[in-house]
N, C-alpha and C positions, 0 to 999 in steps of 0.2 A: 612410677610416680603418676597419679590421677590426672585428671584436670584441675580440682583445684589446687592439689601441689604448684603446678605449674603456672598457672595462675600468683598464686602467694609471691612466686620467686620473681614472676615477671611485674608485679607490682612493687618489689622491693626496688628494682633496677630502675624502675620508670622513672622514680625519684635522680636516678644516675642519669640514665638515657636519653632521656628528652620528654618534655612538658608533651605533645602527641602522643606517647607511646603509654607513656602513663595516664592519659583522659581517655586513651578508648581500651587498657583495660579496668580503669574503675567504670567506662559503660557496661563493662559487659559481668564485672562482679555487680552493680548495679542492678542489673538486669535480671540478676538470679532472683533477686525479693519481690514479693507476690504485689500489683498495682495497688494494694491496698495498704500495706506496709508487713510488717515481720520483722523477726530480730534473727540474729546468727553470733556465734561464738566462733571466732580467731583463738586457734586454738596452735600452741609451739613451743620449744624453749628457748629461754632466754636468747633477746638479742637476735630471735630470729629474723624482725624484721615486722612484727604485730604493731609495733608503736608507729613505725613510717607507714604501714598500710589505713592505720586508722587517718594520722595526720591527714593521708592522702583524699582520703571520704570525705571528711569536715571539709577541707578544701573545696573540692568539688560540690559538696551539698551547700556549701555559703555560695560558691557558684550562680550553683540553681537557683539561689532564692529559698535555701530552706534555714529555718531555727536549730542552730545547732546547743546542743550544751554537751559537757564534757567534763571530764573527771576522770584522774588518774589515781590511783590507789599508793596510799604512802602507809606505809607501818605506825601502828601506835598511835591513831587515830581517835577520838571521841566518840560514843557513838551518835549514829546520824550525823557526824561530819562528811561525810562521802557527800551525804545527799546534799544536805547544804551546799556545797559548793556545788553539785550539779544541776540543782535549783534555781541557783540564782537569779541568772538572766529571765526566768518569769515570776519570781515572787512577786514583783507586782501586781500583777494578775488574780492573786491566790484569794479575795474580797469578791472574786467573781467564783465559788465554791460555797458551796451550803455551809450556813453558819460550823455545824460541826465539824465538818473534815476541814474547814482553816482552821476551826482552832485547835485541832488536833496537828495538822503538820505545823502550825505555829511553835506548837508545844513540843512539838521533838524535835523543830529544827532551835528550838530555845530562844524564841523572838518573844513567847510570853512565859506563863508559869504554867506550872501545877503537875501532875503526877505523872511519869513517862504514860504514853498510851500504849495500845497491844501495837504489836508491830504489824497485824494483817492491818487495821486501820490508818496506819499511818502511810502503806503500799498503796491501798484503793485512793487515800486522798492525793498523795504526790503523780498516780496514773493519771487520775483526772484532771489531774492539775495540768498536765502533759497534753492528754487527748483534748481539754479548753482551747489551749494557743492552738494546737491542730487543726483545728477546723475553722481557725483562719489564715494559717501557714504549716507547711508540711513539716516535720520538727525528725530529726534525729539526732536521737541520744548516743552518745561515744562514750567507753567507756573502758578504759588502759587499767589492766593489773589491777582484774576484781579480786585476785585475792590477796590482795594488802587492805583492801578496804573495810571498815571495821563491819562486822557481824551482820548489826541492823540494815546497813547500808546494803551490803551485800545481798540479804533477804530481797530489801526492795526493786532492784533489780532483777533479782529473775524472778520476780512476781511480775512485773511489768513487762520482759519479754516474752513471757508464757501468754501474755493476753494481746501483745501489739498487730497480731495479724488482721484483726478487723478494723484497726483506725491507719490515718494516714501517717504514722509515725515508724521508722525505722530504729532498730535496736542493736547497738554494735557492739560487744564487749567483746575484751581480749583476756585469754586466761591462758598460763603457763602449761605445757605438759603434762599429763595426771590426774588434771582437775576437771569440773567436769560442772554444766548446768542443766540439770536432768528438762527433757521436752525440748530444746534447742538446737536448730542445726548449725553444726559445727562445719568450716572452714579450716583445713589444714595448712599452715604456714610452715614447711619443710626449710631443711638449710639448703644451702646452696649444693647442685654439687660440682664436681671438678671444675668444668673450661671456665661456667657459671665466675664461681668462686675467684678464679686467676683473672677473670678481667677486672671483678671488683678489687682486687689486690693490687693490679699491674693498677688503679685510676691512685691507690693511696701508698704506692710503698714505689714509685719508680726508683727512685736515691736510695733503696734498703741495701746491700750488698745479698747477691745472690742465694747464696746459704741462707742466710736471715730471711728471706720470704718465703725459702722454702719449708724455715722451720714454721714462719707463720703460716704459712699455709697449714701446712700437718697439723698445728695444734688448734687452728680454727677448726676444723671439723667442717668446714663448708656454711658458720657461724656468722651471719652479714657483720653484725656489728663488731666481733672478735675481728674481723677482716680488714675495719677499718679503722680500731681504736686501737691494737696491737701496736700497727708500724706507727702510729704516732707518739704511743709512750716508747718507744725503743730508745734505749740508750747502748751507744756503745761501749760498754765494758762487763769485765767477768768472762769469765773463759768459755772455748768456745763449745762446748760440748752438748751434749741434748740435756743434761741435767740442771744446766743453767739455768733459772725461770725467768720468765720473759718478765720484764714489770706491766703492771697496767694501771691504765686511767680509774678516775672515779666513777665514770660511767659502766666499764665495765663491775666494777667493785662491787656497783649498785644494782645492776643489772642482776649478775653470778651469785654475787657474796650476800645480799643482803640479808641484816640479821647475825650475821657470822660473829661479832664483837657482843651479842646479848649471847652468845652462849654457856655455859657453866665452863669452869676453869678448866676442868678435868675433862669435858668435850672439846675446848680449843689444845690442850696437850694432845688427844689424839688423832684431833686432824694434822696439824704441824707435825707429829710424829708422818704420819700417813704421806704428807705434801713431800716432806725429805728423802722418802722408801723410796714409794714409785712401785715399788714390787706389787702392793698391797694385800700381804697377808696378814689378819686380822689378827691373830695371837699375837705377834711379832710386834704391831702397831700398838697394842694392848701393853704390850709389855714394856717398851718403848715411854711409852705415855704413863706408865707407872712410874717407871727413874725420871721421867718429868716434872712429874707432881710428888714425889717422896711417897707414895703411899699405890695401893692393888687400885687402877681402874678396868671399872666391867663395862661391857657391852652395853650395859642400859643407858651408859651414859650420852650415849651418841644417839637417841631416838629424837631431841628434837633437831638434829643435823640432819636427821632422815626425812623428818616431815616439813624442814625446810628446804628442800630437793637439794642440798649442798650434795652430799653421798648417797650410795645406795650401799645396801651390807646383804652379799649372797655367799650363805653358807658360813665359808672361813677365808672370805676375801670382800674387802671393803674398796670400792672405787668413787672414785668424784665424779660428778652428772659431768662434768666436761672439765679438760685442761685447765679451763681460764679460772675456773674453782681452786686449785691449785697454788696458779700463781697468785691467787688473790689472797689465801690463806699467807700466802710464803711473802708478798710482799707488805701484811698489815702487820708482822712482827720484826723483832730488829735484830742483829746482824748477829746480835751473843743469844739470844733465845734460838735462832737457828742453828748455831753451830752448839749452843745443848743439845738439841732434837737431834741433831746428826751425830753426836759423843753416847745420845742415851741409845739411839738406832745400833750404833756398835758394840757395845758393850751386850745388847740381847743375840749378837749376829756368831757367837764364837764358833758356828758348824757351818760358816759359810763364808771363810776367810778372806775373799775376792772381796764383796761385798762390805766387810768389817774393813779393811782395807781404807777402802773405799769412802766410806762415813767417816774413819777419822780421819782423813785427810782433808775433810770439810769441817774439822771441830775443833784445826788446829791453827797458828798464828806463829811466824816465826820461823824458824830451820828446825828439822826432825829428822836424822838423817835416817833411821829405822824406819819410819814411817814412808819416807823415800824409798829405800830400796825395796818396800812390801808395796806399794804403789807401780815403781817401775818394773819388779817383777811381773805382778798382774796385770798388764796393760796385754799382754796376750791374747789371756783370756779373755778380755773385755775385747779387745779385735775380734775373735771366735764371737763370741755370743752377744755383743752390740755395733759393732763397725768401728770403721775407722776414726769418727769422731769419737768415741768413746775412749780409744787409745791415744789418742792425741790428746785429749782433758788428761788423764791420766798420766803421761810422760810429765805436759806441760806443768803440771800441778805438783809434780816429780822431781822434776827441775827447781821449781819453785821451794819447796821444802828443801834440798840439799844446801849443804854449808860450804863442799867443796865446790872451788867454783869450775875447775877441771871439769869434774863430772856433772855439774850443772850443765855446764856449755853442751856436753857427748848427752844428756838426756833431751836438752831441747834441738839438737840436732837427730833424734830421733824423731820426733813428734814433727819436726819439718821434712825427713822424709813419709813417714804417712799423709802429711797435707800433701805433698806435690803428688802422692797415688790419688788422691781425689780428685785435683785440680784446681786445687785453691794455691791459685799461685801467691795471690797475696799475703795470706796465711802461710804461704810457705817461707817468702822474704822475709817475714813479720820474725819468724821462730830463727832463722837465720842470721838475723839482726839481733837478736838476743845473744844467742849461741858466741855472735863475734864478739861479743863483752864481755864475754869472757877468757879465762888463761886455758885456750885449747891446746891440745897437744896438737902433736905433729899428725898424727894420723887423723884427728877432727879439723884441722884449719885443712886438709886436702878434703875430707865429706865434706866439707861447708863449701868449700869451691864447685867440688864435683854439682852438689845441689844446686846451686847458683846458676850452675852452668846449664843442667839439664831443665832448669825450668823457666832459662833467659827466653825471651820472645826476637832478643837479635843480639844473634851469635857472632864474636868477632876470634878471630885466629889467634891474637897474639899472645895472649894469658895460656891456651893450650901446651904451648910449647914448654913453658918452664914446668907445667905438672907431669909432662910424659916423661920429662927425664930423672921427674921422681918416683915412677911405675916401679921398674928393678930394684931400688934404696927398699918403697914401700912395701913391695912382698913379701920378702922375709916375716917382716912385723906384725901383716895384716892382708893377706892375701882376695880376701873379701874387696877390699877397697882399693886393692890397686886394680882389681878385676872392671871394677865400677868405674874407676877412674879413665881404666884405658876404654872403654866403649862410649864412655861421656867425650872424648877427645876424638875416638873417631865418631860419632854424632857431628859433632862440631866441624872437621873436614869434610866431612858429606853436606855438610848446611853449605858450607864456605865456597866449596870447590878446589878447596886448598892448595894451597903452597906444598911443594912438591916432599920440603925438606920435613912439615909436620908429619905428613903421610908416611914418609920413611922411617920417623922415629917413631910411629904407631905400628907399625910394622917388625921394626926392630924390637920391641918392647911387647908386645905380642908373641915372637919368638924365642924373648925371654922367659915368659911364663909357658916354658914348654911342659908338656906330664899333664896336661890338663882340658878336659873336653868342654870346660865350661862354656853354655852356651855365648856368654858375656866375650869370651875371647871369638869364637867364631863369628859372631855378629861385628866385633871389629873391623875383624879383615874384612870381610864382608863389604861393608861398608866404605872402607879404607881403599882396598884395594878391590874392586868387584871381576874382573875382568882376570888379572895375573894370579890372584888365588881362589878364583872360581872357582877350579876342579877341587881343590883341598879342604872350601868351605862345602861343595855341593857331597863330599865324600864324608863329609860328619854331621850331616844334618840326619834326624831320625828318619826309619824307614817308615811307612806306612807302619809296620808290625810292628814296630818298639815306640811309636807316638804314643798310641794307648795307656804307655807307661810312665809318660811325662804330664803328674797331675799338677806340676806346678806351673803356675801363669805365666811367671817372670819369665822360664825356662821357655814356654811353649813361643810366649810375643818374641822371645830374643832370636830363638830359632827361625821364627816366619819373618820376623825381619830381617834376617841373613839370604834367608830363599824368595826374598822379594830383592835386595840388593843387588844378588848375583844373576836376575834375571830368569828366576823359576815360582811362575805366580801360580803355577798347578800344586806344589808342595807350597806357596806361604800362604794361600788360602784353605789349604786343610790344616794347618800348624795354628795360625790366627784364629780361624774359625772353631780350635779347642780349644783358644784361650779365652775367646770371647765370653763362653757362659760364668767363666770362674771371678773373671773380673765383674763382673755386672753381678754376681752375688754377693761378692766381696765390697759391693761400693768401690772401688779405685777408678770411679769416671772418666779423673783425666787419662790414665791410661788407655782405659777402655775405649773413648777418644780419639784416641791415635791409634788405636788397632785399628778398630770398624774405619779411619778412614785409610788404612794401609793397604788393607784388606780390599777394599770399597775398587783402590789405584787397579789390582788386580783381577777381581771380578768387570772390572772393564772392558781391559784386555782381551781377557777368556774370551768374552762375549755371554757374560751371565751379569745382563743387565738389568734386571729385573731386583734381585739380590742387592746387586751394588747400590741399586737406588735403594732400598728399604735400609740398607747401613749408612749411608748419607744421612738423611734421615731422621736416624733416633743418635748421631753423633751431632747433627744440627738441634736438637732437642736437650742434648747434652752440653753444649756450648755454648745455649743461649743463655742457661744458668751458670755455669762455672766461670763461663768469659776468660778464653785462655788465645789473647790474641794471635799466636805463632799458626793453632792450631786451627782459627777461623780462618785467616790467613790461606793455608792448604784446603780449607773445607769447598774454600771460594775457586782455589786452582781445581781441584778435582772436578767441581761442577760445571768448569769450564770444558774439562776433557770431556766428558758426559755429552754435554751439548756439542761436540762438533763431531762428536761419533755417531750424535744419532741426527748429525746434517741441519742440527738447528745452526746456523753461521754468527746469525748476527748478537745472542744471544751467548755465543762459546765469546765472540771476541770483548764484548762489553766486561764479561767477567772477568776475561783475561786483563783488560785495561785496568779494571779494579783493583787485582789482587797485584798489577806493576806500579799501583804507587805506594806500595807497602815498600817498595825497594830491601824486596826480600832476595838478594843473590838464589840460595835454596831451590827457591820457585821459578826462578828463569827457565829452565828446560820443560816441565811442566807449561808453564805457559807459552813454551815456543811449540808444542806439540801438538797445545789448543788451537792456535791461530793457527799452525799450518794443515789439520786435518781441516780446519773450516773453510778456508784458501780452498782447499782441493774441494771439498764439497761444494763451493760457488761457482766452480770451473775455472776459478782462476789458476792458474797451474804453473805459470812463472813464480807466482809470488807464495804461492804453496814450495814449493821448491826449494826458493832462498827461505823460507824461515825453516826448513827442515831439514837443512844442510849440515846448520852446526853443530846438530844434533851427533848427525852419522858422522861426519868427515873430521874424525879425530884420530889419534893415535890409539890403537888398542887399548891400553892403562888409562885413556881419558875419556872412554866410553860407558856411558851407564846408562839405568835401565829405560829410560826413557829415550836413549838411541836406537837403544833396540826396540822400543815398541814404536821407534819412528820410520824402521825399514821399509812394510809394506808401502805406506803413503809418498812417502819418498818418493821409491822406484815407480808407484802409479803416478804421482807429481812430473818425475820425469819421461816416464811412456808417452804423455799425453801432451808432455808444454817442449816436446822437441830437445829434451836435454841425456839424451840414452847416454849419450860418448860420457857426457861427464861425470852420469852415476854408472856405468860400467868401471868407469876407475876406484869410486869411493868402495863398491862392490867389491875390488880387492883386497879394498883394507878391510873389512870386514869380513870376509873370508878367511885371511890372519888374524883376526882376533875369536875368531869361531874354531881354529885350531889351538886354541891356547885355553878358552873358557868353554865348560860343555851346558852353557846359558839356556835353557828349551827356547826361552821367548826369541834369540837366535838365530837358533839352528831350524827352528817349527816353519822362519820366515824367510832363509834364504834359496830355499827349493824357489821360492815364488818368483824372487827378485832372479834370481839364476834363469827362470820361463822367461819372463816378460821382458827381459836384457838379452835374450839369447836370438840369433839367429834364425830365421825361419826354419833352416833345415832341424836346427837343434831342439825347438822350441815344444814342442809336441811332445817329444818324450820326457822333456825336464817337469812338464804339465803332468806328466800320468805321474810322476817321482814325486811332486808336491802333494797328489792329491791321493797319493799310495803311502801318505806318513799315517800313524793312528790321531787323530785329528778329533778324536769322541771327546776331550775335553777343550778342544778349541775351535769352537762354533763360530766366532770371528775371522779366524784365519782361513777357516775351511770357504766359506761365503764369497769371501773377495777372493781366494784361489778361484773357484768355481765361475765366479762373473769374469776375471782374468781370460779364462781358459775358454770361456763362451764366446767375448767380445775374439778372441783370437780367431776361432771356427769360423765365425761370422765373416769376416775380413776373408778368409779363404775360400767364402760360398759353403761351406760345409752347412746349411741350413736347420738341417732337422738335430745333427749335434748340438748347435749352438741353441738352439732352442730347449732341449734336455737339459744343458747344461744351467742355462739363463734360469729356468723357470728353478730350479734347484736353487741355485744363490738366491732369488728373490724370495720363496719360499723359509729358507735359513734367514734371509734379513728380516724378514717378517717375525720371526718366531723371536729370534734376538730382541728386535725393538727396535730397529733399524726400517721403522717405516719410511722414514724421508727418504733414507739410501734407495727402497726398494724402488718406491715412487720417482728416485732419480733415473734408476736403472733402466726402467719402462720408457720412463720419457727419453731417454739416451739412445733407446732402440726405436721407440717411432720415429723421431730423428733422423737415423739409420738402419732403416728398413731393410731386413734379408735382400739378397737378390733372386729376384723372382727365377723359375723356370728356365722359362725361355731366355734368361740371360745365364745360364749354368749351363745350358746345353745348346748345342750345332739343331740347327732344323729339324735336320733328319733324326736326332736322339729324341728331340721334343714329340715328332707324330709318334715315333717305335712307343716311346714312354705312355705317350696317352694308351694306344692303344693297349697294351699289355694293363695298363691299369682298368681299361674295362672291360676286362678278365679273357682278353684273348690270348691263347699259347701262341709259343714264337714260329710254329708253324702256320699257325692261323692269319697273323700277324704277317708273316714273311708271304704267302697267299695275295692277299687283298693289297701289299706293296711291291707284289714282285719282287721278293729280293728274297735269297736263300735263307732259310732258317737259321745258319751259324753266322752270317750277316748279322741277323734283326739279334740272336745272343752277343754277339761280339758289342755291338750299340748300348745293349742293355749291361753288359758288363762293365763298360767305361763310364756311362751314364750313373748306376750307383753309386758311385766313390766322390762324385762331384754334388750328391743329393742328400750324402752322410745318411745315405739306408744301403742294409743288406737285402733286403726283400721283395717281392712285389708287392705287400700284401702295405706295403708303406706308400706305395703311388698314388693312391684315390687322394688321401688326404693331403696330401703335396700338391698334387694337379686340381684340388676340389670337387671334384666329381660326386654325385650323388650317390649313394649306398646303392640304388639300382641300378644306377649305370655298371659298376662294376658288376651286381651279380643279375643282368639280364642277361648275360652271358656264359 
């Protein structure tokens, strides 16, 4: 976009923005006209924004002190009405003009008689008339929608901007797209585009419901005045689909459409045909528009729609200069003339039966039950090649047509499961609420609960228990649904924390539907029970090698949510992260949702944080429109983990206090794991401790995954706050639940906590066992092992290890994102400074040392001390082990010594 795009766009907003913003750039569009004056054309389409830039001028120019006159172009004009009214304000004046040219503009403006004049003279007299007042006040002419203005009028204006640059008079006309004032420079007023566009939308549509600004948005086109006349005529009703038309104002009407109602009969049958398609191909439309009108219409009939920029017609496809054309056609006819258009659109459609479909189902009134099942058959395909709104108009509308009300109910129970894949929960309840009004069977009054359930924002236990003991009744009949059903009830236990007896009957009921690898069952147990049938969920999850093969989404999120449950975020981040693209094509947001922030809990973990922030992210991007409060709710716990991993404190806990007055049970573990990494990152280490206690100190079956991601900090919580005795006991309960579940996240972590609990004697080798696991996907655990195993060396004098060791973990935290930590780390060590030298070694090692390091052998050495050569070896042997080197070639640097000191020798 140029400057003056930009420009255009930021003088439309100044209008929004603030009275400043908007006076210093009309100084600076200002600024562009020569001291002398000059004219320019505002050039755009409709609605661009040309009418609030003129307004903005006049303003500013009465400002100044200058003579403004003005005229906007209306249709159907007299001629030289334009002028007349733009005249006005100095016809007074017009007695100070040579007798001729007054009585010549007298005579075309019709103040006296006699014979039109030529129209060049009636140009030069109304210029003059202009440059007179000019040269006692500086005068600009405005001039909105020159081409509605009648002919003559039209003339005299760009006679008069072609000559304005040598008098003091400015010349502003504004002309639609296409049109053109030859010798004139032109001003491009562009639409908006994207953040542009969403702020002017977000100042006129806050109350719209999310969906609805996103479709205004899409069909504005980045259109200022579409932007902000849209959500005002919005009405809520009519289904919810993209084919719905938006209604609009008269402003827009006037704006888009004008003209539209002077058109030939047989041109408004082909737009209304054309508005109902949407496809826009021209024979089809043609044809259409024939069973309209009783009779063959041809393509000529639609040239003055063309030269009124309503359409454009390329080739053998006809489109509308923009949407709002459209709904303007669609809302200046009435509700049985459209559903003709839509009856004659089907009837030309017979090789395109989706489609045929489709149109009668808007042509019709009443129940159809054929018309129904060729509806809800097609909704498929309309899923495949328009999304999920399109399938959901179609069910609904499905539903709507049917007589039975059984199968009414089971259709609008479908179209509410597509809402809840998108995330419209409201929409979801809405079609639910229908569904219950109806005589559902037995296996729909359980999907209408299941739905219910799966897209409540607070889940309560008590309703799960009568539907699990309908699981075994249900499968026989319906295997689909009891499958759906039993993972919706363990969902619900995992939100709750549950009651031990639900868990047991999801369990027992899960092992009823035995014969079956369905990912829906797996995710269950998963779920249900993470810990006691860990190995049995982690032994049906796909391998790497057979993932490939699982192109369905449902399948892919149910599986990585089983390997996120059980405590394996290395397989639920490769499983999630192949569902992720399919949903995000599919439109299923909400689900999508809750992957990326599933996903997001895991890539935490890892230590691939960089990732996890980019999936936060575009799922906070996604839940500021869909507003699905359960899942803001979690967006807010994760952020909080986030911030205390990377040692922001005060900032993990604020969030954590946030997302505890939600009094979400669910997120309690989550937020105790916030606050107590942020605890341990402030040095507070008591109170780190207790909040990450109840994490760990459960019985095996009531450990989940956020105890285990609570190990490492724990065990450092306790290293550091004096509490070893008491996590060496919690440490054995987790050791038996580590024998029972083969969890990674674990098993990865208790190498560490086994070092840092252990024994001096033992301690050392448990360090090389932690740091000897393959750890290439766990850049978190590997880090804090690594600073463990340093801070330990340190403590022992072992210097030059702990230094290797240190610089490694901070390195790894760096790389992570873990710069506070690092930045802790450092400061933890100046703190506690290595011990120098001379406090590692006896006297007598310190002189042996120096000397050998500035390159003298131990014969040399044992010489100049007197003391035997296996001596001064013997010192230097005990000496290395206490310096954590093997070398000599490692002493200069240790002792500092100059590079020549050691090789002057």
């Amino acid at each position: 976009m140029g400057p003056t795009g930009r420009l255009g766009r930021r003088v439309y907003e100044g209008g929004l923005l603030g009275r400043d913003e908007q006076l210093r750039v009309l100084q600076e569009l200002m600024g562009r006209l020569p001291a002398a004056g000059g004219a320019m054309t505002l050039q755009g389409g409709p609605g661009a924004g040309k009418s609030a830039l003129l307004r903005a001028v006049a303003e500013r120019a009465r400002t100044a002190g200058w003579q403004t006159l003005e005229v906007a172009g209306r249709s159907g004009g007299a001629p030289f009405s334009g002028l007349r009214e733009l005249l006005g304000p100095v016809l007074d004046t017009a007695d100070a003009l040579p007798a001729d040219q007054g009585g010549i503009l007298r005579t075309a403006l019709q103040i006296g008689s006699g014979a039109p004049p030529e129209p060049l003279k009636v140009a030069l007299a109304a210029f003059n008339l202009i440059t007179t007042r000019a040269a006692e006040q500086p005068v600009v002419v405005i001039v909105d929608d020159v081409q509605w203005l009648d002919r003559p009028t039209r003339d005299v204006v760009a006679f008069m901007a072609r000559r304005a640059s040598d008098n003091p008079v400015v010349i502003l006309v504004a002309l639609r797209r296409g049109r053109n004032m030859p010798d004139v420079p032109v001003l491009d007023v562009p639409v908006l585009d994207e953040s542009s566009a969403r702020r002017l939308l977000a100042r006129h549509a806050a109350m719209l419901p999310p969906a609805v600004r996103e479709r205004v948005l899409g069909e504005a086109l980045g259109n200022p005045l579409a932007l902000v006349e849209l959500p005002a005529a919005w009405r809520p009703a009519g289904p919810p689909g993209s084919w719905a038309h938006l209604p609009v104002s008269s402003a827009l009407a006037t704006a888009f459409a004008a003209g539209l109602g002077e058109l030939p009969a047989q041109a408004q049958d082909a737009l209304l045909a054309a508005a109902v398609d949407q496809v826009g191909d021209l024979a089809e439309i043609l044809a259409a528009a024939s069973v309209l009108a009783g009779r063959a219409v041809a393509v000529d009939v639609l040239d003055r729609a063309v030269e009124a920029s309503l359409i454009r017609i390329d080739r053998t496809t006809l489109r509308f200069h923009h949407p709002v054309v459209r709904f303007a056609v669609l809302e200046a006819e009435t509700p049985d003339r459209r559903q003709a258009a839509n009856a004659a659109m089907a009837r030309v459609l017979s090789e395109h039966p989706d489609r045929r479909t489709w149109h009668r189902a808007q042509s019709v009134n009443g129940p159809d039950d054929e018309l129904a099942d060729e509806l809800a058959d097609a909704h498929a395909s309309l899923l495949r090649r328009h999304g999920a709104v399109a399938a959901i108009w179609a069910l609904e509308r499905s539903a709507q047509l049917t007589a039975d009300s059984a199968t009414r109910g089971h259709r609008f129970l479908c179209a509410a499961e597509h809402a809840y894949g998108l995330g419209r929960t409201r929409l979801t309840h809405s079609l639910i609420d229908e569904a219950e009004r109806q005589d559902l069977s037995d296996a729909d009054r359980a999907k209408a609960w299941w739905l219910r359930d799966i897209s409540d924002a607070d889940p309560q236990p008590g309703p799960a228990r009568t539907r699990v003991r309908d699981i075994p009744e249900l499968s026989a009949d319906d295997p689909h649904m009891a499958l759906d059903l039993l993972l919706s009830a363990a969902l619900r236990a995992h939100r709750t924390g549950a009651d031990p007896a639900l868990r047991a009957g999801i369990v027992a009921a899960a092992e009823r539907l035995t014969g079956t690898s369905d990912p829906r069952r797996i995710a269950a147990l998963a779920l249900t029970e993470p810990v006691l049938h860990g190995r049995a969920v982690a032994d049906r999850l796909p391998s790497n090698e057979t993932v490939w093969y699982l192109p369905d989404a449902d399948g892919l999120r149910q599986f990585g949510m089983a390997a996120h449950a059980i405590g394996d975020p290395v397989r639920a981040v490769d499983l999630l992260g192949r569902a992720e693209p399919i949903l995000r094509e599919q439109g299923r947001l909400g689900l999508l949702s809750e992957t990326l922030l599933t996903e997001a809990a895991d890539l935490l973990l890892l230590g691939d944080w960089p990732r996890a922030s980019h999936l936060t992210e575009e799922a906070r991007r996604i839940l500021a429109e869909t507003r699905q409060p359960a899942l803001v709710a979690a967006l807010t716990g994760t952020d909080a983990v986030a911030a205390a991993l990377r040692g922001q404190a005060e900032i993990a806990v604020e969030l954590a206090d946030t997302v505890a007055a939600w009094q979400r049970a669910d997120l309690v573990p989550t937020l105790r794991l916030a606050r107590g990494v942020a605890r341990l990152g402030e040095g507070r280490y008591t109170e780190a401790f207790e909040e990450l206690r109840p994490l760990v100190d459960q019985p095996h079956e009531g450990l989940r995954w956020q105890g285990f991601a609570a190990v490492m900090p724990f065990v450092m919580a306790a290293d550091r706050g004096s509490s070893r005795h008491e996590a060496a006991h919690i440490l054995a309960v987790l050791e038996e639940a580590a024998r029972v579940t083969p969890a990674p996240l674990l098993h990865v972590q208790l190498p560490y906590a086994r070092a840092v609990l252990a024994a001096d004697a033992a301690a050392e080798e448990l360090y090389m066992v932690a740091l000897g696991q393959d750890l290439a996907r766990w850049p978190l655990v590997k880090a804090r092992t690594e600073h463990a195993y340093g801070q330990w060396l340190r403590r022992r004098r072992q210097a030059a290890r702990s230094r290797t060791m240190l610089l490694s973990a901070r390195t790894a935290f760096e790389l992570i994102g873990a710069s506070d930590w690092a930045g802790r780390n450092a400061a933890h060590a100046a703190d506690n400074p290595p011990p120098s030298v001379t406090e590692l070694l006896s006297p007598q090692e310190t002189l042996i040392a120096r000397l050998a390091a500035e390159g003298l052998s131990n014969r040399e050495v044992a010489e100049r001390l007197h003391l035997s050569h296996r001596t001064v070896a013997a010192h230097l042997y005990r000496a290395f082990p206490k310096l954590g080197i093997t070398s000599r070639s490692e002493l200069a640097p240790l002792l500092k010594l100059p590079e020549s000191a050691a090789s002057d020798h």
